[in-house]
Every structure is written in structure tokens, then in C-alpha cells.
C-alpha positions in Angstrom: -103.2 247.3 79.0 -100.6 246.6 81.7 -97.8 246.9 79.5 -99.2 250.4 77.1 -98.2 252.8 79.1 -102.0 253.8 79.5 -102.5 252.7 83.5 -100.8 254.6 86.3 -98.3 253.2 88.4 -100.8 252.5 91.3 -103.3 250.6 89.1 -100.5 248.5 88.2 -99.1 247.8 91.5 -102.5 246.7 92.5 -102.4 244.2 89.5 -99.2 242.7 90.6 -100.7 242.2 94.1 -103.8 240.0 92.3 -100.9 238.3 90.2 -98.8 238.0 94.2 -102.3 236.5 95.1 -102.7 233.8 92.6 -98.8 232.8 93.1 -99.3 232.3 96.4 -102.2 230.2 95.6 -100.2 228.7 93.2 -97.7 227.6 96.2 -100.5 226.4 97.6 -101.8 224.1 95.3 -98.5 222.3 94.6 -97.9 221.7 98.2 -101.4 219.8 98.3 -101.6 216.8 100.2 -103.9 213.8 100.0 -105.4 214.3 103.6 -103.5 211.2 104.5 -100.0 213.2 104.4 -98.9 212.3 101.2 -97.9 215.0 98.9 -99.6 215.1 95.4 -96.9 216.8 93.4 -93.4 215.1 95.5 -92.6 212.3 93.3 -91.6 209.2 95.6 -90.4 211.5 98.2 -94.1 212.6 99.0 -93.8 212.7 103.2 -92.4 216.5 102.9 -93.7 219.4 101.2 -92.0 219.4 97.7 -91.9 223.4 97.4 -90.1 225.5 100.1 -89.7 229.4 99.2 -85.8 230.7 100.1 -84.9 233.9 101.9 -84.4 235.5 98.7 -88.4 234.7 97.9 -87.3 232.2 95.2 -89.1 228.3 95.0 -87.1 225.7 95.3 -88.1 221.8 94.2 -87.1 219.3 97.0 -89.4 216.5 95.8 -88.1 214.1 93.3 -88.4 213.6 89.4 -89.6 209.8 90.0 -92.9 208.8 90.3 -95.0 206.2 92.5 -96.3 203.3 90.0 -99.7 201.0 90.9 -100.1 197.8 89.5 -103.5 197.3 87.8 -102.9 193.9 86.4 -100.4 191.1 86.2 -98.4 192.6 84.1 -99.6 196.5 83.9 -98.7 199.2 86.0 -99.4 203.0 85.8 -97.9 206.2 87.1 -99.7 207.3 90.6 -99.4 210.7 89.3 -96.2 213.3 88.1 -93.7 214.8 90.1 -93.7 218.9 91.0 -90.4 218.9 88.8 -92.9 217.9 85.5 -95.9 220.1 86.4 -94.6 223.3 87.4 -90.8 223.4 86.8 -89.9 222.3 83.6 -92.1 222.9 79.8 -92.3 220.9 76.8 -89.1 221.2 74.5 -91.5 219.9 71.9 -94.6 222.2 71.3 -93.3 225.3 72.7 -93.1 228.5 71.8 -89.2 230.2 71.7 -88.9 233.0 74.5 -88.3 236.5 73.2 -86.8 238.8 75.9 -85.0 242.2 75.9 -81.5 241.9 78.1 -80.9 244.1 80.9 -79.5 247.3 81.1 -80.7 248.5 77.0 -81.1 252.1 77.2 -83.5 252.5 74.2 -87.2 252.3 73.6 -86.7 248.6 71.6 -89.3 246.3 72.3 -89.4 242.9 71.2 -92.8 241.1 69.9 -93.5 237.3 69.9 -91.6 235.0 67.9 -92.7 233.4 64.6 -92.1 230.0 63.1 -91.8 230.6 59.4 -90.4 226.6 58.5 -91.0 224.0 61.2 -88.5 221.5 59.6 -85.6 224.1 60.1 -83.1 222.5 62.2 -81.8 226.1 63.8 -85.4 226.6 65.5 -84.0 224.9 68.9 -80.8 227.2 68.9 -80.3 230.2 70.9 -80.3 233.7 69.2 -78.8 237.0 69.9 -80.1 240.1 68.2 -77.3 243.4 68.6 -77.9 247.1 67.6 -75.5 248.9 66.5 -75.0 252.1 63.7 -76.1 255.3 64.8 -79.3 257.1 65.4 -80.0 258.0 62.0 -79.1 254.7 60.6 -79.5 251.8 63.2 -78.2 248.3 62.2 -78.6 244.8 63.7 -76.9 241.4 63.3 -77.9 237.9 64.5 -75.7 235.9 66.2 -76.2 232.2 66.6 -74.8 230.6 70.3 -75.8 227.1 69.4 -73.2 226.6 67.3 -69.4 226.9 68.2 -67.7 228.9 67.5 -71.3 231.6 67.5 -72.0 232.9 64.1 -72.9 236.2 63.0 -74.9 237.8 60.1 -73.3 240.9 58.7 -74.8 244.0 59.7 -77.9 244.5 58.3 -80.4 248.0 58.2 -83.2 248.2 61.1 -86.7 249.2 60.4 -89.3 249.3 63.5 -91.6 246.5 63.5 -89.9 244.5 60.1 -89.4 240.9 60.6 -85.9 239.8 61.5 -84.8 236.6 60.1 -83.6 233.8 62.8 -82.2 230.7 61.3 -84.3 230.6 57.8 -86.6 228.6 60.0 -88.0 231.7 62.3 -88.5 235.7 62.2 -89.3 238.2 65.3 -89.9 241.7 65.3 -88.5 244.5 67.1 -90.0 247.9 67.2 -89.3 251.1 68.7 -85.5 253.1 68.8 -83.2 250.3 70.2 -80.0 252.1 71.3 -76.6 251.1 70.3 -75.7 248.3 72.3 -78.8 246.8 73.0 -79.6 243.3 73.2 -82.3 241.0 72.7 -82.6 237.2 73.1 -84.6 234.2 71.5 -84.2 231.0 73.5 -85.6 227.5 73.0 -88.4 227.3 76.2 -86.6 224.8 78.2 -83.6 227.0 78.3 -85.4 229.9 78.5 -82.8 233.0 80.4 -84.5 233.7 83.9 -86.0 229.7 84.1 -88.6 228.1 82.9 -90.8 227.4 85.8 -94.1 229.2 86.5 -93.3 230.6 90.0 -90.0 232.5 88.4 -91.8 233.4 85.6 -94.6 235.1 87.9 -91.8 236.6 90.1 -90.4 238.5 87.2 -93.8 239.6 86.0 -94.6 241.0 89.3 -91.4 242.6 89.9 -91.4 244.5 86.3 -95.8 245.7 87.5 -94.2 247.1 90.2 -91.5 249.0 88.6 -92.6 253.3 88.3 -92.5 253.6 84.8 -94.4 256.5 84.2 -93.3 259.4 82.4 -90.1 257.4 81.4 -90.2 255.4 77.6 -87.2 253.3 78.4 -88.8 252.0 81.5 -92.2 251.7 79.7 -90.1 249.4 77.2 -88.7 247.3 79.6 -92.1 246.5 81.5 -93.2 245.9 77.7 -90.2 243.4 77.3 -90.8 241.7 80.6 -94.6 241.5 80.1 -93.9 239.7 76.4 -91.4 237.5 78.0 -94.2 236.6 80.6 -96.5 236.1 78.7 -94.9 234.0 76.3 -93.9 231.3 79.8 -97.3 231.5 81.0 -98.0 229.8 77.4 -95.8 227.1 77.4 -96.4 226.5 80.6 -99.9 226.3 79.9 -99.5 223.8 77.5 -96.7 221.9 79.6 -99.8 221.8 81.8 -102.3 220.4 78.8 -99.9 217.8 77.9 -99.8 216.1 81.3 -103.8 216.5 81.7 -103.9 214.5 78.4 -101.5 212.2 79.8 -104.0 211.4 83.3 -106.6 211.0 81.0 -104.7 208.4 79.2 -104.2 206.7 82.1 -108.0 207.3 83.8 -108.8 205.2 80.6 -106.8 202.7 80.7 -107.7 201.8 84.7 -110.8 201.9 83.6 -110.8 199.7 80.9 -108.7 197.0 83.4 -111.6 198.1 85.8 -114.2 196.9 83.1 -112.1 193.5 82.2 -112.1 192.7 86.1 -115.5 193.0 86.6 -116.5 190.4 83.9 -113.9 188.2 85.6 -115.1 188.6 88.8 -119.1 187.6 87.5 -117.6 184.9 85.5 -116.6 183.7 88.7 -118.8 184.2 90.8 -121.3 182.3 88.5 -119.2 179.3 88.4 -119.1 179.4 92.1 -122.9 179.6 92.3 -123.4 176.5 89.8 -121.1 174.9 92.4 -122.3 175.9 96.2 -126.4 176.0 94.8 -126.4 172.3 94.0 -129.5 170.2 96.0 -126.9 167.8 97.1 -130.5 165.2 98.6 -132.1 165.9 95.3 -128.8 165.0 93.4 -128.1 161.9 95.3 -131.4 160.6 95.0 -131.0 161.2 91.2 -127.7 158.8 91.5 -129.4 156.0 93.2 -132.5 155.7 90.8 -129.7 156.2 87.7 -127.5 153.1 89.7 -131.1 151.1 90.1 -132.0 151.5 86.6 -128.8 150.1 85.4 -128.7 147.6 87.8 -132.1 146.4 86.6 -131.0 146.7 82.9 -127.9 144.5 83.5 -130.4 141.9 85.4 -132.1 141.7 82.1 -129.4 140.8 79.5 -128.3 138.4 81.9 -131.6 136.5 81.6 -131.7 137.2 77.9 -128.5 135.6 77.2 -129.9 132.1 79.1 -132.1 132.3 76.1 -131.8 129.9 73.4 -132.7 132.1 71.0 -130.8 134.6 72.0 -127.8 132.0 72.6 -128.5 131.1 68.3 -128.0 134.7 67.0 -125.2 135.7 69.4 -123.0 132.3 69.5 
């Protein structure tokens, strides 16, 4: 509802001080140490808090990309955990959904929806798209220019229709809807180089800026809190699933201490088994064993001495 036009501009400020609530929270949680003054989210450089905020209000990453490592066996290590860079400044290039977003300073009512992936195997899904108005009001135009590729190509002009799909590459479509104006712009970026960054505290920054923005009363501003709120929304995903990936990968790696937990425990009762059937021997009881095995063969050699003195004996074994 934020972005309809349907709540006032007070019930919307209130929601962007719950969304300055959960940032800060946010903040919080990436500057968590481990109660000995370690920093979780630091990389290698974890006796300093990784996230400081500038004067400007921006985050900045002072922790490192690296990662501590723990050796679980011989010749197995695995990662102590991932760096503040990985969790919270950076999303998958792989697995991501493309950023739509409205440029600033349009001046008509355009908004742009979420972007759709008609052909996966399209090579021109990771390149960066520009969508232009032009024409006039009673017949509005639009070409596609492609920045990936140098020098930028463009479509011809082709005929605008609110809410028609609008072809990206062959490989992807988005729609805009309302009366762009002449001259305005809109953008579809691959995530990781999405316009305005690509971590979550910039993206919450923007979103709370735009909730806080008067729009009432005035359909180009209603557009652009629409834009922003689209743009937004479509971070918060990949960051989301930025977020899923690395869960998966801790799991990965819960399993495989586990399973080296599991290998060292047999070890360890193989062990300490042998070392029981060697410290519980009856060392009297054994000895005693010894001499009456030593007596008996002493006795037994006694014999077939006599035996031989036999003349028997000497006939059949000359």
C-alpha cells in the first residue's frame, strides 16, 4: 500500500521510521561480536567493528573480504565464517533478479514494474539497459539502448502502450505503465551493478528517503515513490537470496565438521580400547602363566631326552 498513493504522508513517514528501526538493528547485527572481541562479520581483520556510518549517514565496510580458516583434519580446513563484504555488501551475480529503476529528474507519471526473464540462455540478460521516451503526448515512443556493448546500441523508435511488455535483449521484457514524459528514463541493471549499490543498508536508505518524500496530491511524485519502492523491493530480494546462498553454504560446512566430528570419535574409542587391552593386563597373573608355560616345556624337553636313550627309539630314528 506504501507505494498506491492510498496512505497519507504521515502514515508513511511513520513506516519509514519502523524501516529506520530495523536498519539500525541491522547495523547492529553486523557489528556483532563473539563476547570475546572478535567481530563475526570482519573477515581476518575482526578486532574492530567492520561497519562505521559517515557524516553523510552512509555505511562504510572497513573489515576485509578474507576469511579466518580452522583446520578440522590433517588435511581439511573450513571457513570460520564470511566476511561483512559477502553478507551484506555485495549479491549473487548468479540467481538474481535485474534491478528496474526510474532515473531521476522524469517529469511524468511512468512507472516501471519488475523485470522478466523470457530466455535464460540469452547472453544479453547480464547487460545493462536503457529505456528513452520520446514522441509527443498523443503518440509516445520508446527505444532500448544497450550499454554493455560498445559502442551502446539502439532499437529504432518503437510505439508505447501503458503496461505492454518491452523487449530487452530477446532474452528479457519489462513493463512500463503510466504517461512517461518525453525525456524520461528508465534503467535495467544486472544486481551486482545495480545504479545506487547493491548493499542492504543503501538500499534501505533509499527506501526510507523516498517514504519520507510528501507525495500527496502530486502523481509525478506518487510515481517516483512507486519507482523507488519497486527498485527496493527488487534489492531486498536479491539480497535475500544473497543471504540464503551463504546460509546454505554454513550448513555445508556444519556437516562436514560434523561428519570429521563423527570419524574422530571412532578414532578416539579405537584408541582408547587398545590402550585398555594394554594398561588392564594382570601383570602377577600373566607371569605366573609364563613360568608354568616355561615348566611345562622344560619338562617336555626332559622327556625326549630320555626317549632318545631308548633303544627302541634309537632303531626307528637312526
Amino acid at each position: 500500500r506504501a507505494g498506491d498513493g492510498s496512505m497519507s504522508d504521515s502514515d508513511r513517514s511513520a513506516l519509514a521510521t519502523q524501516l529506520q528501526g530495523y536498519r539500525d538493528q541491522l547495523m547492529t547485527l553486523a557489528n556483532t561480536n563473539d563476547g570475546a572481541g572478535n567481530y563475526l562479520f570482519a573477515g581476518t581483520k575482526n578486532s574492530a567493528a567492520p561497519f562505521s556510518t559517515t557524516s553523510s549517514g552512509s555505511v562504510n565496510y572497513v573489515g576485509d573480504t578474507g576469511t579466518r580458516q580452522v583446520q578440522i583434519a590433517d588435511s581439511s580446513t573450513v571457513s570460520q565464517g564470511d566476511s561483512g563484504a559477502a553478507v551484506f555488501m555485495s549479491v549473487q551475480a548468479i540467481g538474481s533478479s535485474p534491478v528496474p529503476s526510474a532515473l531521476a529528474g522524469n517529469t511524468g507519471t511512468g512507472t516501471i514494474g519488475a523485470v522478466t526473464v523470457t530466455n535464460p540462455a540469452i547472453a544479453t540478460n547480464g547487460h545493462q539497459f536503457s529505456i528513452t521516451f520520446g514522441g509527443t503526448a498523443a503518440a509516445p515512443t520508446y527505444t532500448v539502448t544497450d550499454n554493455s556493448v560498445t559502442p551502446p546500441t539502439t532499437t529504432p523508435a518503437q510505439a508505447y502502450s501503458s503496461g505492454a511488455a518491452i523487449s530487452l535483449g530477446g532474452g528479457m521484457t519489462v513493463a512500463v505503465s503510466g504517461t512517461p514524459s518525453a525525456g524520461d528514463k528508465f534503467a535495467v541493471e544486472p544486481a551486482p551493478q545495480a545504479s545506487g549499490g547493491s548493499d542492504v543498508f543503501s538500499t534501505l536508505d533509499a527506501m526510507i528517503a523516498a517514504l519520507k518524500t510528501p507525495v500527496t496530491g502530486n502523481p509525478v511524485a506518487v510515481a517516483g515513490l512507486k519507482n523507488a519502492l519497486m527498485t527496493g523491493s527488487t534489492k531486498l530480494g536479491n539480497t535475500m537470496r544473497n543471504v540464503t546462498t551463504i546460509q546454505a553454504s554454513v550448513g555445508g560446512r556444519e556437516q562436514e565438521v560434523k561428519a570429521m566430528q563423527t570419524v574422530n570419535q571412532t578414532a578416539s574409542l579405537q584408541v582408547t580400547s587398545n590402550l585398555s587391552d594394554l594398561t588392564s593386563t594382570n601383570m602377577v597373573t600373566t607371569i605366573s602363566q609364563f613360568l608354568q608355560m616355561q615348566n611345562a616345556l622344560t619338562g617336555s624337553q626332559k622327556a625326549y631326552a630320555q626317549l632318545q636313550n631308548l633303544s627302541l627309539f634309537q632303531y626307528i630314528n637312526p
